[in-house]
N, C-alpha and C positions, 0 to 999 in steps of 0.2 A: 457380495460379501458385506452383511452389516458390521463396521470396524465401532460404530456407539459415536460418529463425529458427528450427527447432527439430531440429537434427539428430538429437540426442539422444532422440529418440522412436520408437520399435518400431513398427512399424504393426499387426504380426503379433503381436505379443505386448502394444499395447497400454502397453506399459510404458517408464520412463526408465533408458537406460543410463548409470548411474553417472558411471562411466570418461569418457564423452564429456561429460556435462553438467558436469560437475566443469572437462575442461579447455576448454569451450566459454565456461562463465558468465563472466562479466566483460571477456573478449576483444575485443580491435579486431575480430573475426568477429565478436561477436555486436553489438556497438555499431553496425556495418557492416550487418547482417542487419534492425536495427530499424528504423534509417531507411530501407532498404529498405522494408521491413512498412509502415510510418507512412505513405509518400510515393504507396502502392498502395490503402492503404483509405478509402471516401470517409467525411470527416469532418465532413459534410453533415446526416447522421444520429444520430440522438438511440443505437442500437442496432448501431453499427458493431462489427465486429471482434469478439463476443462473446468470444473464447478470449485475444483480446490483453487486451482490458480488466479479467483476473483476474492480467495478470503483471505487478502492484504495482510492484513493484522496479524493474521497467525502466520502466516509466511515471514512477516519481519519480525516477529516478537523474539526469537533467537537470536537474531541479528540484532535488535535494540540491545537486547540483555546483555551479549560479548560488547559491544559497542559503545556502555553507560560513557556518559560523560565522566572526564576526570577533573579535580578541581588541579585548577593551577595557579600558582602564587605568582605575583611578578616580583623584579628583583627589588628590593629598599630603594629608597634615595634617598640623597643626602639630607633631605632636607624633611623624613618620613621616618615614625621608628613603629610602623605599622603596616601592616601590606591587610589587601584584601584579596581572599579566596577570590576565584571565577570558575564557571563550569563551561568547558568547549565542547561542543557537538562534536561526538567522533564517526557521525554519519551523514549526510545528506539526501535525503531520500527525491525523488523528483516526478513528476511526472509524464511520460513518453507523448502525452494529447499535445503538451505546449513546445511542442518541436514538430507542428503540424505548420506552422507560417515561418516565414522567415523572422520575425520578429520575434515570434516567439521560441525560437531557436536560438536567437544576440542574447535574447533575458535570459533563458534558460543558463544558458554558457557564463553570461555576466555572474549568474549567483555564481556558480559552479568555481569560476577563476577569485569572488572574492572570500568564497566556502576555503579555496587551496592556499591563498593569500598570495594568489599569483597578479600578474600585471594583465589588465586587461586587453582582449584582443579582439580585433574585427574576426569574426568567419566570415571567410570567403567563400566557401563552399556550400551553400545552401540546397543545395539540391537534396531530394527524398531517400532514405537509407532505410532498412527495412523493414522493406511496405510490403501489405499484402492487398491482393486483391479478392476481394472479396464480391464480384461485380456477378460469378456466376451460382450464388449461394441465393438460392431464395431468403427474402426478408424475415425477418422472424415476425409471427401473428402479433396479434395486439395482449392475446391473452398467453402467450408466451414472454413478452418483455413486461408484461403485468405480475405475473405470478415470479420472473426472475430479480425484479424492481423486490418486488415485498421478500423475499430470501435474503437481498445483499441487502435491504437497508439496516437493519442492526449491526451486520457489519463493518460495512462503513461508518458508522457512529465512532463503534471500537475504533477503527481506523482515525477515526480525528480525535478522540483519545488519546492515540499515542501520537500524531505526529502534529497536533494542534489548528486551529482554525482555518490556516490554510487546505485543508482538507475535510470543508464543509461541504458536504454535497457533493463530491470529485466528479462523479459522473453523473450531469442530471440525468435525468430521462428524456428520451428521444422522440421529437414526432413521427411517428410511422409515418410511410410512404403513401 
């Protein structure tokens, strides 16, 4: 069932045309096209949609939106007859790759606790939480993580778009086996 979400894709050549994805992304078409997509796949299952649930962006862009930062004032002081606006992240978005090392699970949590304005805490528990294995899945070809490389990478753009620099490149590409 064509629901119109990714016009901008070749079939024959595999590849994203510029030109269209450019004036497609952000569109009341494409806003239009997802809730379409969302309202067609059953979300019943833990493995729905594999191709939708790599396109970040539009998955959080509802959540961004309900989410906008709010400006907050602090209170005067005595010695102030001025305050300044601040805007607070009312999200943290993160990624699951950096809670692949023990280290990178303390970091991850570090933001996390000074994200909540909590006190920092050791974890203890570093052990692996859910994981899959993947050991008896043949590898993907070279010309399968090539043509799925050239799909996500405008969207990962978008994706650092919205959640900034720290989300350059999020997933490089992999050396095959």
């Amino acid at each position: 069932i064509n629901v119109g979400l990714i016009p901008y894709w070749n079939n024959d050549s595999e590849t994203v045309d510029d030109d269209v994805f450019r004036e497609f992304a952000g569109s009341t078409e494409e806003t239009e096209a997802w809730i379409r997509y969302q309202d067609m796949i059953p979300m019943n299952k833990g493995s729905h949609s594999l191709l939708g649930r790599g396109l970040y962006e539009l998955n959080l862009r509802p959540w961004i939106t309900a989410c906008q930062p709010t400006p907050t004032t602090p209170p005067p002081t005595a010695d102030t007859t001025t305050t300044t606006a601040t805007t607070t992240p009312q999200m943290l978005v993160l990624k699951m790759e950096n809670f692949k090392t023990n280290d990178g699970v303390q970091e991850t949590m570090s933001k996390v606790y000074e994200y909540l304005e909590l006190p920092e805490y050791r974890v203890l528990d570093m052990t692996h939480k859910n994981t899959r294995n993947y050991e008896h899945f043949e590898p993907l070809s070279n010309e399968t993580r090539e043509m799925l490389q050239r799909f996500y990478t405008p969207h990962n753009a978008r994706l650092r778009g919205l959640l900034g620099d720290d989300w350059i490149d999020p997933w490089p590409p992999v050396s095959s086996q």
